[in-house]
N, C-alpha and C positions, 0 to 999 in steps of 0.2 A: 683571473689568473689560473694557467694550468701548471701543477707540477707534473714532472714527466720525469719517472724513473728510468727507471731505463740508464876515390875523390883526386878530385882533380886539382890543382893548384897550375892558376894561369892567369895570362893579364892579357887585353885582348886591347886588337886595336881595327877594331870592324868598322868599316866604313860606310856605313848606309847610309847612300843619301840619294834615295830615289825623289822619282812624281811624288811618288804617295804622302812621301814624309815633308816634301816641299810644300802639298795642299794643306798637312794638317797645320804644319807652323802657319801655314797664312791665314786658317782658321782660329789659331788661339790667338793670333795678334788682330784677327778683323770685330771677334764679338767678344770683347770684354764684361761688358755687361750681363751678359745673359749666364758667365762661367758658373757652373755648377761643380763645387768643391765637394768632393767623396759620391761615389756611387746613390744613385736617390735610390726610390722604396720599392720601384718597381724592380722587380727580378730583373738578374745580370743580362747582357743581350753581347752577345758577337756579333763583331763590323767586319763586312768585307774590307778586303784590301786587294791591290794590284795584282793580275800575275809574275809582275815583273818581282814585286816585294816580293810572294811568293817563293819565288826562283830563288830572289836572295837569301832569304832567310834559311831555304833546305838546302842551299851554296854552303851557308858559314855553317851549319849544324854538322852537316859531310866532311869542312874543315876543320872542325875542331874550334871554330872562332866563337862560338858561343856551344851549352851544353846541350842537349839532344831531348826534346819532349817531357818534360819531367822528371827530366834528370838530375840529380843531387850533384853541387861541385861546392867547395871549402875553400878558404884558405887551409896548411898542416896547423895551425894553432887552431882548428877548429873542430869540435864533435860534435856531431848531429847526435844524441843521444836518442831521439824517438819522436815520434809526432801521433797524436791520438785525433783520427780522422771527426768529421760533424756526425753527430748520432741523428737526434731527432729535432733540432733545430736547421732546416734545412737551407736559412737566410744568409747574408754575407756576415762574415766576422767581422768585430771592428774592437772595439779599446780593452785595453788589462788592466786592473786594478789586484794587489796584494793585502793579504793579513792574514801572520802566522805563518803555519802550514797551507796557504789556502790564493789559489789564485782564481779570480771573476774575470769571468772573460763574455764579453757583449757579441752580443748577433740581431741583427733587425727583426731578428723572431721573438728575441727575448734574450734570457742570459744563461751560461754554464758553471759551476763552481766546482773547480777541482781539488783534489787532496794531490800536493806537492811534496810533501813529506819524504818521498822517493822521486827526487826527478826524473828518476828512469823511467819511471813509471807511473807515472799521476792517474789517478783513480777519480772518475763521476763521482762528487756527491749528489749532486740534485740536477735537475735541468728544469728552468720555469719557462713558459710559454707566454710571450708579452707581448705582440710584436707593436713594434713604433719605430721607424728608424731613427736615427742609426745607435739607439740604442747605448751611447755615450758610456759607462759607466763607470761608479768611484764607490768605495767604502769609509765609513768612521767609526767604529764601536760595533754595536748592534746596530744601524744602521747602511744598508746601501742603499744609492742613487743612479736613477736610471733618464736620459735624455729622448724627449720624444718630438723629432722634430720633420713626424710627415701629419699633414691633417688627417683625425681620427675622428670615428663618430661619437663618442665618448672616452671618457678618461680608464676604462677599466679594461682591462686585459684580452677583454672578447671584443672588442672596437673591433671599426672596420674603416677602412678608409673613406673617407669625405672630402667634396671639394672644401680647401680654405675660404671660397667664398661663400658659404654657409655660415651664420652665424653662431648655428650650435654646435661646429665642429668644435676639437679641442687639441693643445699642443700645450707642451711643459715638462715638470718635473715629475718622477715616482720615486716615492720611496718605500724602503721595505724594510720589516724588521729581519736579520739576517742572525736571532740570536741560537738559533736552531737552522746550522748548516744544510741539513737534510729539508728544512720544509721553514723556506723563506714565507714572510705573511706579507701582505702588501697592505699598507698603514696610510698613507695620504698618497695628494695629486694637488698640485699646483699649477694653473694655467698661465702663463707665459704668453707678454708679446711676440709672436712669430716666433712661440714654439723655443724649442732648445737643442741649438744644434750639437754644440757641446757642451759641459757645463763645467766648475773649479772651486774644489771647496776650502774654504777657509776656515779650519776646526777652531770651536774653542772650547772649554771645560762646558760650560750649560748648555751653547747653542754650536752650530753648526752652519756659516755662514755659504751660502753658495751663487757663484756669479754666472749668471746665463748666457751665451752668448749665441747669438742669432741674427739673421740678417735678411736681405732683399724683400723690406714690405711693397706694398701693392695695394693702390688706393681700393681695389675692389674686393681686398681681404678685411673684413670686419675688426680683427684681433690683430694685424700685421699692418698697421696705417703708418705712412711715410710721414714727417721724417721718423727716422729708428737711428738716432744716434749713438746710441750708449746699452748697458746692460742692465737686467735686471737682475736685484740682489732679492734671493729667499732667506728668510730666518727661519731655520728649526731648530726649534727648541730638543734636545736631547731625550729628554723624561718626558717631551709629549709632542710625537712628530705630528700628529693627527695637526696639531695645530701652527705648523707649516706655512708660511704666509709671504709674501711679495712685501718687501718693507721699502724697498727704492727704486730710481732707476736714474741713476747718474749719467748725465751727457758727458759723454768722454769727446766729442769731435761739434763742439757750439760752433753754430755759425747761423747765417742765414740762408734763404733757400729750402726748396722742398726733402730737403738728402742732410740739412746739417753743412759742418766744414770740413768733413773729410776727404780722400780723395775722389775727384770729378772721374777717374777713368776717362775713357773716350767720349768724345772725338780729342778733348785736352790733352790728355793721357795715353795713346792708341797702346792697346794688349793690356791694358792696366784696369784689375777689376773697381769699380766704383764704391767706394767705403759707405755700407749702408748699413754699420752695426760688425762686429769682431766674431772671429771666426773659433780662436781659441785664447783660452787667458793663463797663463804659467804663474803659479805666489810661491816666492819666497820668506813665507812667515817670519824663518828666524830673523830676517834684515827690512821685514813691511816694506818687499817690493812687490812688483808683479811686471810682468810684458807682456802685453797682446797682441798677438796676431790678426790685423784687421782691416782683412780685404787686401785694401788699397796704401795702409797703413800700417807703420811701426810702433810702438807706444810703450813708453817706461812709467811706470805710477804708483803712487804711494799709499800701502793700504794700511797707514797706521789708525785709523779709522775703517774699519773693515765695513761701515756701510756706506763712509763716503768716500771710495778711490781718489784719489787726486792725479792728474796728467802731468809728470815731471818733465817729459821731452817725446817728440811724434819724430817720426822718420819716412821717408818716401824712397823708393826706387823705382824711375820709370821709364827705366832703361832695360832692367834685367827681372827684376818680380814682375810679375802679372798676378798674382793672390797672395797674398801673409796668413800661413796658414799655422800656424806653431811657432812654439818659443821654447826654450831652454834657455837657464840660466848656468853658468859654472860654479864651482860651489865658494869663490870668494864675490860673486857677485858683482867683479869686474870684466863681463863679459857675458855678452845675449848669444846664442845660434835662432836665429830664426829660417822658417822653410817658405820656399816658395811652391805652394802645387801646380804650375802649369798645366793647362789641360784636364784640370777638377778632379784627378788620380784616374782619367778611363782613358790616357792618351800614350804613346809611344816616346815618351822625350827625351831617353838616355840615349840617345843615336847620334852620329856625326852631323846631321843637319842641326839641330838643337843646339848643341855644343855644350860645353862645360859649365855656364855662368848663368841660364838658366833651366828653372825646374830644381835648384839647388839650394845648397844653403848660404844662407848668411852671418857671415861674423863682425860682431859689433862691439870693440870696448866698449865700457862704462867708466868715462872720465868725470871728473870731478867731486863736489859734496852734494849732501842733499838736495835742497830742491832747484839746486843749478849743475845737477848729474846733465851728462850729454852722450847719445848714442853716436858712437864713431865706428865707419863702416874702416872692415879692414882686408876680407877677402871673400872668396866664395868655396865649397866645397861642393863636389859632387863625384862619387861613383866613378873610377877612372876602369868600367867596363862598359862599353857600349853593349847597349840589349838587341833586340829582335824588336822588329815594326811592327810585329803583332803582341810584344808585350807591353801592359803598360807600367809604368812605372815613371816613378818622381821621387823626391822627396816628402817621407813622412814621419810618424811620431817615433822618435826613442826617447834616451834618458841616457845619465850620466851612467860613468863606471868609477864609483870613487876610490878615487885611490890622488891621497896628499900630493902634494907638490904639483900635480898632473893634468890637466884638462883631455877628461875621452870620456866618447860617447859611441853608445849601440843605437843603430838608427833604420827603422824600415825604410825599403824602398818599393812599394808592392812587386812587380815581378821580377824587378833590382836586387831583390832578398835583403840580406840584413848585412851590412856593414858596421863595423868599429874601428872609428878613424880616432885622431889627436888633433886636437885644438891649442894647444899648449901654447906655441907659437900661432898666434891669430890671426898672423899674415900669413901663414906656411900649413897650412892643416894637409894629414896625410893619412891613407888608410893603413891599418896595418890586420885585419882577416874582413874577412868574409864569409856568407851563406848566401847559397841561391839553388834555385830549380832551373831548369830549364822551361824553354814558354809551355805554358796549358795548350798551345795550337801555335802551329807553325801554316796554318792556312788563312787565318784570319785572329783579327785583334781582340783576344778574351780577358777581362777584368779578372786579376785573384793577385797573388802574393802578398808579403807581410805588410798589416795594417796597422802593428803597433808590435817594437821589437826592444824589450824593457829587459834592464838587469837587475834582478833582487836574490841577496842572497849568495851567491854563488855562482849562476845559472843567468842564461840571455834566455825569455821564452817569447815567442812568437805566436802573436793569432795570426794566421793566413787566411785570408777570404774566403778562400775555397778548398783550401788543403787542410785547412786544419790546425791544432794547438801543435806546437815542435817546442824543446827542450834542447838549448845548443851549447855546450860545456866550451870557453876558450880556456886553455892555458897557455900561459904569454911572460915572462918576467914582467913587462910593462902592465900588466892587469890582475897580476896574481893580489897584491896589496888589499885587492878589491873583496877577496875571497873571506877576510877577516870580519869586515863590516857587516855587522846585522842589523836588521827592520825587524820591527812588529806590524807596520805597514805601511805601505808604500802605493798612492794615488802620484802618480807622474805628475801629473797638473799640481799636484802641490808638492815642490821639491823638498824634502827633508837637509836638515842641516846634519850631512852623513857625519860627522866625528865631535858631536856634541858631547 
């Protein structure tokens, strides 16, 4: 481990639907199998594209149809208060985690901790040098957690990359003592089946329960051997992380077969990725639920035994999801939002060809009682801006904005920027602001925009892949309520029961 000190208001209704965008949709519906969900380890890479896309994209820019290269546009209920560019972590941004004053923000370099004290102004405490992607991250106490899910040649912070099929590579958990802001200490490492793409923790007074979830094993990976049906849960102990340990691994998808019973994807399924292990896990402690997003599948389960999950009801879309990649629950726990990531976040899908229903979200009551609860689809949301064919953008992680009576949520979209829509009505979801940039390249297709766009506190803040941490102030009648509501902190994956 190193430590390292150191507006426009508009709705658009662009119509692109070239070659180019026609080859990619036939691309995400021909290999479902092989989707690779969130940018991998290797450095970001730019796709050519047509010059006819080309043509179109500096078409709508010169219209006014979409914003101009980097350009800032809002909805008026919105203020960009400031954005503090990447210093010396030079990898893509990815997850936020809160406590306190203090917000951790991940990079596949490792991670940032800032003093939020001033939103206007958030201040470096530390920067630690880790790298592993994608570098997941979550807090509890003194304790933060870090997801390492590219093959490394060891567990310790100077790794380097190794093929998974070595057997002495290594992939899993880190964790750090964070009880001195300025100089994190890194305390254990727990290796993990196929690594840890994300991870979800489930605090309790002594221990700190956390569920891993990861996917696509490969008979010729040592550590990642098919079938990978389920997740693995670590216990750490509070007063003594050092001894961190792997205590289960619950099949969430029993079946037979080399893959488990989850979804087949193609050729059964064609676009639909094949469920080889869960992509992200949402717990609702106060109500001992959870929902994962997995793969190919839906999944409601009961963690009142927090090392043995139980499956209360699965779901399938294989019509409109191609990956379940996140969950949200609302804060009475009668209703899921789940995302679909089309095109594994490096694709162009908020465009006329794509359409509205996927790369979007999903809305699911939660009917019934316990263990005969049932997930009932009710609509889809998505971004009612089409983007540029060189940005890409899908649905990705937010979080609620609590405020009683009311279902909304602040939601990335990487180059989609950040929307705060209403769920309230679960057949009828609608946006009401926005943030966004204009594309990184109007020449060809470049990965960046927000990768996780959370409200704590006050404030929406945003890590951008490539632009950096941003600070977005709405004021709204419909959101102000929210403004009252305090954390001490706040891991997204584990939703708090905001008016306890």
């Amino acid at each position: 481990m190193t430590l390292l000190s150191n507006p426009r208001t508009r709705r658009r209704r662009l119509g692109i639907a070239t070659a180019a965008a026609g080859l990619l949709a036939a691309l995400i519906t021909a290999q479902p199998a092989v989707a690779t969900p969130d940018p991998g380890d290797a450095p970001t890479t730019e796709k050519r594209v047509s010059e006819s896309t080309r043509d179109e994209v500096r078409e709508a820019v010169q219209s006014g149809e979409i914003p101009g290269q980097d350009e800032i546009v809002h909805s008026a209920n919105i203020e960009h208060l400031t954005n503090i560019p990447k210093d010396v972590l030079p990898g893509t941004n990815s997850d936020l985690a809160f406590q306190g004053r203090y917000a951790f923000a991940g990079n596949y370099d490792g991670f940032r901790i800032f003093d939020i004290s001033d939103p206007k102004e958030p201040k470096t405490v530390s920067q630690v040098l880790c790298p592993g992607s994608q570098n997941d991250i979550s807090v509890s106490g003194d304790l933060l957690f870090l997801s390492t899910d590219s093959s490394r040649s060891d567990s310790s912070c100077n790794s380097t990359t190794q093929p998974a099929s070595e057997k002495s590579s290594w992939e899993g958990m880190k964790v750090f003592d964070i009880s001195d802001k300025r100089n994190p200490k890194y305390v254990a490492a727990v290796e993990t089946a196929c690594g840890s793409h994300t991870h979800t923790l489930v605090p309790e007074r002594r221990n700190v329960y956390i569920y891993v979830s990861s996917y696509s094993p490969n008979a010729a990976y040592p550590d990642c051997q098919p079938p990978h049906d389920g997740i693995s849960v670590i216990k750490v102990p509070r007063k003594a992380p050092e001894k961190a340990a792997v205590v289960g691994f619950p099949v969430l998808f029993p079946g037979e077969g080399p893959d488990g019973g989850g979804n087949p994807g193609g050729p059964t399924n064609p676009g639909v990725s094949k469920t080889t292990g869960c992509h992200d896990i949402t717990v609702l402690p106060s109500k001992d639920l959870a929902a994962g997003a997995c793969m190919g599948d839906g999944i409601l389960f009961s963690i009142e035994d927090p090392e043995n999950p139980k499956v209360i009801d699965r779901v399938q879309d294989n019509v409109n999801f191609a990956f379940w990649h996140s969950a949200t629950f609302n804060q009475k726990a009668n209703k899921v939002v789940f995302t679909d990531e089309l095109g594994g976040g490096g694709a162009a899908t908020c465009n006329a060809a794509v359409g509205p229903n996927r790369g979007a979200d999903g809305i699911y009551d939660v009917v019934g009682k316990g263990d005969h609860r049932k997930l009932v689809f009710r609509s889809y949301y998505k971004i009612p801006r089409h983007q540029a064919d060189t940005e890409n953008c899908v649905a990705h992680n937010g979080s609620l904005i609590p405020v009683k009576g009311k279902d909304l949520m602040v939601q990335a979209w990487y180059q989609g920027g950040v929307s705060v829509w209403d769920f309230t009505d679960s057949s009828a979801p609608k946006e009401i602001a926005y943030f966004e940039r204009g594309p990184i390249s109007t020449e060809r297709l470049a990965s960046g925009g927000s990768w996780s766009a959370y409200y704590y506190n006050g404030h929406i803040y945003s890590n951008d892949m490539a632009k950096g941490f941003d600070v977005l102030k709405i004021d709204d009648r419909r959101t102000d309520p929210a403004k009252r509501v305090r954390l001490d902190e706040l891991n997204v994956q584990t939703q708090p029961d905001y008016f306890d």
